[in-house]
C-alpha positions as CSV (number, residue, x, y, z in Angstrom):
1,X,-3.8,-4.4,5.4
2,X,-2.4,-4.7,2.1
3,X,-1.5,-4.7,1.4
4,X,-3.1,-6.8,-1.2
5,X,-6.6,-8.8,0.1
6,X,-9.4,-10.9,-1.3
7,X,-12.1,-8.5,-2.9
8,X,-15.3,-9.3,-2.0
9,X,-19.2,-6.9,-2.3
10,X,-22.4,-7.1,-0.9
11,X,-25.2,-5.8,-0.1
12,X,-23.7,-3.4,2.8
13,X,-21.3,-2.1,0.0
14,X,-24.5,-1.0,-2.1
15,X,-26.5,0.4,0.6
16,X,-23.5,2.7,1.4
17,X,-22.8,3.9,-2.1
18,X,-27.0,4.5,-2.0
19,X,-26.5,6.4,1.1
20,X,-23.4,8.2,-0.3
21,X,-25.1,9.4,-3.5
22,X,-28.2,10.7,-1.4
23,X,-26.8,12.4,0.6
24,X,-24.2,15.0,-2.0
25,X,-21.1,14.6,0.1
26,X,-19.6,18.3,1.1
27,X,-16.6,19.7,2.3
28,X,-17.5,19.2,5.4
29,X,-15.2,17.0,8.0
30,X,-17.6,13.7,7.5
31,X,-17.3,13.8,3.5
32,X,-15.0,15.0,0.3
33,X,-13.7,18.6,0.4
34,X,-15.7,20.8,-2.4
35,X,-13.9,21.9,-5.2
36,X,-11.4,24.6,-4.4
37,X,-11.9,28.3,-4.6
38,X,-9.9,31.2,-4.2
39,X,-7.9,31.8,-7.1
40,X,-7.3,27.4,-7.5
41,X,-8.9,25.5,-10.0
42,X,-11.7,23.0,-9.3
43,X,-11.7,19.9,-11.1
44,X,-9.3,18.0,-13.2
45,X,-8.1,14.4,-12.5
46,X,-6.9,13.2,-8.7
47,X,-4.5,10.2,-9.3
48,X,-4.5,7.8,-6.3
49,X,-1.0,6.2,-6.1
50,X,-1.5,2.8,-4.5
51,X,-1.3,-1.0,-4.2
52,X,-2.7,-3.5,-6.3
53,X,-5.9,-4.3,-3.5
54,X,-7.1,-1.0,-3.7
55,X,-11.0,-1.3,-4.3
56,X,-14.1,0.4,-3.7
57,X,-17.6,0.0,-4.8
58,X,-17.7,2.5,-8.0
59,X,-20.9,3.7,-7.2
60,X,-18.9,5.5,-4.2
61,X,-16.0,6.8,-6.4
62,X,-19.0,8.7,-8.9
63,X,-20.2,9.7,-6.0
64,X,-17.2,11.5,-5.0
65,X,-16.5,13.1,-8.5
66,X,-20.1,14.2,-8.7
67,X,-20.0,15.6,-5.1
68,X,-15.8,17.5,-5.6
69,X,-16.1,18.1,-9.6
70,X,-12.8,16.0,-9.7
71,X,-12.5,12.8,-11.7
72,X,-10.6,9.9,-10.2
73,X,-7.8,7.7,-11.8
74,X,-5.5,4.8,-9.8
75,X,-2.2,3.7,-10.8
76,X,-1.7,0.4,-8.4
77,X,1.1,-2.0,-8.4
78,X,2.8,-4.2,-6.2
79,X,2.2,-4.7,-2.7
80,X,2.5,-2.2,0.2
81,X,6.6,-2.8,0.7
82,X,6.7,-2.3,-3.5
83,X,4.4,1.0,-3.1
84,X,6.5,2.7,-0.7
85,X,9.5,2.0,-2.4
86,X,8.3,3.4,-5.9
87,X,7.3,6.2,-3.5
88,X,10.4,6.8,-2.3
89,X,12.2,6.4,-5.7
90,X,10.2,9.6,-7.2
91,X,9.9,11.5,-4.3
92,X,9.3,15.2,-5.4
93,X,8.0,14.2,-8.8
94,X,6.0,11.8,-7.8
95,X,3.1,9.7,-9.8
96,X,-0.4,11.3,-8.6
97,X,-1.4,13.5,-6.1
98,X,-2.1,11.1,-2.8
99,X,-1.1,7.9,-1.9
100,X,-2.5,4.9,0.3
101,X,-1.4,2.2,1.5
102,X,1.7,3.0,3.4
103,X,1.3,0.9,6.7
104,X,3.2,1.0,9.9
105,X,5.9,-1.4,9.1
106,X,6.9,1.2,6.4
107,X,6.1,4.8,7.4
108,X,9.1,5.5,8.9
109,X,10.9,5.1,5.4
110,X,8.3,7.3,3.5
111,X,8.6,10.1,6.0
112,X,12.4,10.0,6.3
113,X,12.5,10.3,2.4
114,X,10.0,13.8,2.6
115,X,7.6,11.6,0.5
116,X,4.6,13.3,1.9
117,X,3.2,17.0,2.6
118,X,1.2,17.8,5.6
119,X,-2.0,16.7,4.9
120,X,-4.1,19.2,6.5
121,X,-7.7,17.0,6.8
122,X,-9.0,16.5,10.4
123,X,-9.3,13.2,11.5
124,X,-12.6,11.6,12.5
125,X,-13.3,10.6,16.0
126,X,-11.4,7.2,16.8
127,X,-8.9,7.2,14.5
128,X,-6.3,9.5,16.6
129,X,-5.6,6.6,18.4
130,X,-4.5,4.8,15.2
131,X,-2.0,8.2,14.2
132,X,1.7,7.6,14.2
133,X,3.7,9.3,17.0
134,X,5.8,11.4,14.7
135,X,4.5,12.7,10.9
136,X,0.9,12.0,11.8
137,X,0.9,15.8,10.2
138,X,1.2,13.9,6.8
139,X,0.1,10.5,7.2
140,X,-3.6,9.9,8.1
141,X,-4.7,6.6,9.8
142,X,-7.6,5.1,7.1
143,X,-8.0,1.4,8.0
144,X,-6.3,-1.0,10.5
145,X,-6.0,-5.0,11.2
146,X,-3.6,-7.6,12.4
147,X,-1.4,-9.7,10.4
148,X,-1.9,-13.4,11.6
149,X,-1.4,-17.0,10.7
150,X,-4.4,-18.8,9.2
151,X,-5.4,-22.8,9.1
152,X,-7.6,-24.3,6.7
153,X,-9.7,-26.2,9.4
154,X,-11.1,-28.4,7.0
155,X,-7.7,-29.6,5.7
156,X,-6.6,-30.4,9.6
157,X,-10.3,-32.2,9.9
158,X,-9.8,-34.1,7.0
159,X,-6.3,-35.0,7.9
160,X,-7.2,-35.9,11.3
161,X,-4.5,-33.5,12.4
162,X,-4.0,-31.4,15.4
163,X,-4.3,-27.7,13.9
164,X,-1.0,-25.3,15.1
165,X,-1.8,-22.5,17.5
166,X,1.7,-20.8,17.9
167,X,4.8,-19.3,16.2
168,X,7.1,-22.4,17.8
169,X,4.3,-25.1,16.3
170,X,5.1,-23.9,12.8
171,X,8.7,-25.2,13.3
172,X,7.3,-29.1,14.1
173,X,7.8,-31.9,12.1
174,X,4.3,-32.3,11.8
175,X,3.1,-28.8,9.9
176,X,6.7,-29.9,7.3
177,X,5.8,-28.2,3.9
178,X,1.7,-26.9,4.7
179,X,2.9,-23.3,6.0
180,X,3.0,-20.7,3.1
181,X,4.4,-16.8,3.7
182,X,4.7,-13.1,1.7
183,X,8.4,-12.6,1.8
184,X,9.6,-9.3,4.0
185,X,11.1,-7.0,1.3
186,X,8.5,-7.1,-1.2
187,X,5.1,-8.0,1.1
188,X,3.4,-5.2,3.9
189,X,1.8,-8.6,5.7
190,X,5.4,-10.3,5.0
191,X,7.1,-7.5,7.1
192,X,4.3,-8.0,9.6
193,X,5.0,-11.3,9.9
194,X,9.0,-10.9,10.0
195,X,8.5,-8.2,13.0
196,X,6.7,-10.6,14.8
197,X,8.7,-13.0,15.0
198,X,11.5,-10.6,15.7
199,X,9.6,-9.2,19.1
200,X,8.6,-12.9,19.9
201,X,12.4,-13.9,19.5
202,X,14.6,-11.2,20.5
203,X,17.9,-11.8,18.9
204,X,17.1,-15.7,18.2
205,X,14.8,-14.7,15.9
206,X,17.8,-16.1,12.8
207,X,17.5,-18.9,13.9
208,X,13.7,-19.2,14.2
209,X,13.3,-18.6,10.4
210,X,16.3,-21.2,10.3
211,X,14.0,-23.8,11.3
212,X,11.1,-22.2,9.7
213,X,12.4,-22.9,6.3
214,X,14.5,-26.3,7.0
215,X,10.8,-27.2,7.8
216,X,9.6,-26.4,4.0
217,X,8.0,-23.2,4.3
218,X,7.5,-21.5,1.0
219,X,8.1,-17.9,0.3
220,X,6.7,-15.8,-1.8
221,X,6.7,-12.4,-3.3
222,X,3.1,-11.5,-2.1
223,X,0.1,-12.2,-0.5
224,X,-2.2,-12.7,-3.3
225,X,-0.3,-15.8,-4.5
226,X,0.5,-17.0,-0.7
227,X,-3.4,-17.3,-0.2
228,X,-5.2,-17.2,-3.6
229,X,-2.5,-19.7,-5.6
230,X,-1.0,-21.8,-2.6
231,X,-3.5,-21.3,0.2
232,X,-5.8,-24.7,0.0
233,X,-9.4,-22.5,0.7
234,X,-7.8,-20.1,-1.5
235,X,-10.0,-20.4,-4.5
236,X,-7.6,-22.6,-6.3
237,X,-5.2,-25.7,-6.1
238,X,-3.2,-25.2,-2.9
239,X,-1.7,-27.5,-1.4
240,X,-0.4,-25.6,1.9
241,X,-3.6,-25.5,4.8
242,X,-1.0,-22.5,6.8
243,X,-1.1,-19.2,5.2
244,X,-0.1,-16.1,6.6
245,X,-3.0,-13.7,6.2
246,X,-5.2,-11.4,8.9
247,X,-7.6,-11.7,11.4
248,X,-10.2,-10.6,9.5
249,X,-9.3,-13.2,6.8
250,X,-11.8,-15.9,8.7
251,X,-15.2,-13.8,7.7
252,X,-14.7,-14.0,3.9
253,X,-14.5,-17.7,4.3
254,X,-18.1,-18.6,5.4
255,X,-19.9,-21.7,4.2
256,X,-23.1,-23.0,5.3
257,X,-23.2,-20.4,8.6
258,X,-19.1,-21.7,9.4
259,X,-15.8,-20.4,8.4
260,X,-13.6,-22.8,6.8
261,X,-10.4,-20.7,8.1
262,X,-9.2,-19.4,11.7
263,X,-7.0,-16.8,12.7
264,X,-4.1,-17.9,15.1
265,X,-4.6,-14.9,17.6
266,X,-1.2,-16.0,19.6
267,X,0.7,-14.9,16.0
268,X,-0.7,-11.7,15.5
269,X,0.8,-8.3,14.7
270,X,-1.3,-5.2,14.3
271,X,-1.0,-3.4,11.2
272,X,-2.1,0.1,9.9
273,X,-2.6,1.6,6.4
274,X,-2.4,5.1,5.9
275,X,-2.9,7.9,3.2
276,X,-1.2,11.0,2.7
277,X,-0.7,14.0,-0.1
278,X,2.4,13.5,-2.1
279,X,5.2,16.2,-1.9
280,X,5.4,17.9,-5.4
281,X,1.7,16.6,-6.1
282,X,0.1,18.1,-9.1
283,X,-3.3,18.6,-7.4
284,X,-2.8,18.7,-3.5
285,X,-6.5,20.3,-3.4
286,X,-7.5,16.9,-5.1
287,X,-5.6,14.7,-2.5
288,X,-6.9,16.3,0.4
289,X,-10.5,15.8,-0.7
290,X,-9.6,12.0,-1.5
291,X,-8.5,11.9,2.1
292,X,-11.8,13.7,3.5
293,X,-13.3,11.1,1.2
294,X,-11.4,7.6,2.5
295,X,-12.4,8.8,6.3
296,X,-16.0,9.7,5.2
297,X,-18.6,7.2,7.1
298,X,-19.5,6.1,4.2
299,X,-16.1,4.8,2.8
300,X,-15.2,3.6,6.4
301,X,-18.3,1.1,6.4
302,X,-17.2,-0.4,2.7
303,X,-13.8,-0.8,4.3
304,X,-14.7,-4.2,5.8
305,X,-15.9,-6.1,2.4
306,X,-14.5,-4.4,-0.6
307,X,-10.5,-3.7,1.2
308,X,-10.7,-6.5,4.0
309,X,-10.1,-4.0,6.9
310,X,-11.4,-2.6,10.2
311,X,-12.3,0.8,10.1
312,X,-10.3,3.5,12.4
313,X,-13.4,5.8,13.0
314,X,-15.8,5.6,15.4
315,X,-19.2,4.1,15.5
316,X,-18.8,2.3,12.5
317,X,-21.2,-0.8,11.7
318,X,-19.0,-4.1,11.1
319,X,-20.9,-6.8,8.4
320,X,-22.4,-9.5,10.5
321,X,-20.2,-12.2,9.5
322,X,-17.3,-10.0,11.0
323,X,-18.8,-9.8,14.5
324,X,-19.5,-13.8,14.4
325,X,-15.5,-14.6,12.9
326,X,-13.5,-11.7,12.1
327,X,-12.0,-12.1,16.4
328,X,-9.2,-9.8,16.9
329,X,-6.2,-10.2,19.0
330,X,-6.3,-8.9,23.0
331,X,-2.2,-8.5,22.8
332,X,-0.6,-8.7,19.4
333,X,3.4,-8.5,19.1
334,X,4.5,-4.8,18.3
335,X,8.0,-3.4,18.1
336,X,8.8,0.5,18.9
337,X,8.7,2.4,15.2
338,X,11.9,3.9,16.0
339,X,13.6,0.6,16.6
340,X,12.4,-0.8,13.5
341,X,13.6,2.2,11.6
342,X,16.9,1.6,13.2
343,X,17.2,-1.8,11.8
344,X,15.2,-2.5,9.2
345,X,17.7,-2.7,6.7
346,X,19.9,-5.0,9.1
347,X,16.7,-7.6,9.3
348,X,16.2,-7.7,5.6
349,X,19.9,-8.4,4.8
350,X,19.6,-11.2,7.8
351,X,16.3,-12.3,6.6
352,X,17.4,-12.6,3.0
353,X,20.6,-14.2,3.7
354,X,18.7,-17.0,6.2
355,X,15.8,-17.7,3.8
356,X,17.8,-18.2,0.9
357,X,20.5,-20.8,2.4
């Protein structure tokens, strides 16, 4: 999700950027394309257009330029909802060469706008069941996760009180002014949140974020000052213990053998990001070996710690602090793509005009 997340390394990172560099990545289907032949030039710079929580151990990224003979630049800013937009906005002359961080809740608007070329990279084992039903030709699934609300549980210990566990707790008198929230138009894990609430509700779901905010719930533009500025085990001076974040969110907040946080797996919505070539791209060669590269097994195992994700392939080894408190949800909410395409402009205007009352 990025969507923007804590950045965190460790020792799995560095074993994997070891293992990377041993091991000369090739063009083969498990690593970075080689450098192109047959009349197009190898080399030169591939610019990854992106948000602003793209990050991977560096000693992966020389890996990849020593391995394809290209060099690697990023231009990030904004969150996920920003990213697409921007993409949208310079469709055909676009940026870079390949993009990521387009998730579910904004596909549809990318492909629509002709943002992306077919991609033309095989996907590893597991991660066809993370493609999108139409334009999977030009978006690839790279890492997935589920948007949910998080508690500080040492806040509600402290306080003595009784910790939420649903979407209709938030609205009580007793969680007034603690929940915190990425806005919808600007936030990938806002829009999350937003659908959710829209497939718990159904057509009520106005007057659910009604009562959300006449119960002090703050809004911002993203979630990196939701949970790192207002979020009380966000590193800072927060004062709100409610945060929406992801379910993954609880394994970066160990202490002494515990996790300080908890995901609330009854306000979950699943999220994917994806990557793709961008139409008009400067050096498609380039974009297609980044995207060999993001699905590599190598990249897929630094997913976890560096971008605070679950990886979509197959057989991948999770940190141990994930398998202990990263839990995932058995039924998170989920709305047809097609309908949200439909009326995704319709909630924003609604969601705007409700939240800012």
């Amino acid at each position: 999700m990025s969507h923007p997340r804590p950045r965190r390394t460790g020792l799995l990172l560095a074993v994997a950027a070891l293992a990377l560099a041993s091991c000369s990545l090739t063009a083969e289907s498990d690593g970075p394309s080689a450098p192109a032949t047959s009349g197009e030039a190898a080399g030169g710079p591939v610019v990854l257009v992106t948000h602003e929580s793209f990050a991977l151990p560096k000693k992966l990224i020389r890996a990849f330029e020593a391995a394809t003979g290209y060099t690697h630049e990023v231009r990030a800013n904004g969150d996920a909802g920003t990213l697409t937009n921007k993409l949208v906005l310079t469709q055909g002359s676009p940026t870079g060469d390949v993009a990521f961080g387009v998730d579910n809740t904004f596909a549809s608007r990318a492909l629509d706008a002709d943002v992306f070329d077919p991609a033309d990279v095989a996907l590893p084992p597991g991660a066809e069941a993370y493609a999108l039903p139409e334009g999977g030709d030009r978006l690839l699934p790279i890492d997935s996760g589920s948007v949910c609300v998080n508690i500080d549980t040492t806040w509600f210990r402290s306080h003595h009180v009784t910790p939420p566990a649903t979407l209709a707790d938030l609205t009580e008198p007793a969680y007034r002014d603690l929940f915190v929230t990425p806005g919808a138009p600007t936030s990938s894990p806002g829009m999350a949140f937003l659908l959710t609430t829209i497939a718990a509700e159904g057509d009520s779901w106005p007057d659910y974020w009604s009562a959300l905010m006449a119960n002090g719930t703050r809004i911002t533009s993203g979630w990196s000052d939701a949970y790192f500025v207002d979020f009380t085990q966000g590193g800072g001076d927060g004062t709100r213990p409610i945060v929406l974040s992801y379910d993954s969110s609880p394994a970066f907040t160990v202490k002494n053998g515990r996790s300080t946080t908890k995901a609330l797996l009854d306000t979950c919505f699943q999220q994917v990001e994806y990557a793709g070539v961008l139409a008009g791209a400067a050096n498609p060669a380039g974009a297609r070996a980044f995207l060999d590269f993001l699905l590599s097994p190598e990249v897929q195992a630094a997913l976890p710690e560096s971008m605070y994700v679950f990886p979509v392939r197959d057989g991948v080894e999770l940190p141990a602090d994930w398998a202990r408190f990263a839990k995932r949800p058995t039924s998170p909410y989920s709305l047809d793509p097609a309908e949200v395409d439909a009326h995704r402009d319709e909630w924003l205007t609604t969601w705007q005009d409700v939240t800012t009352r």
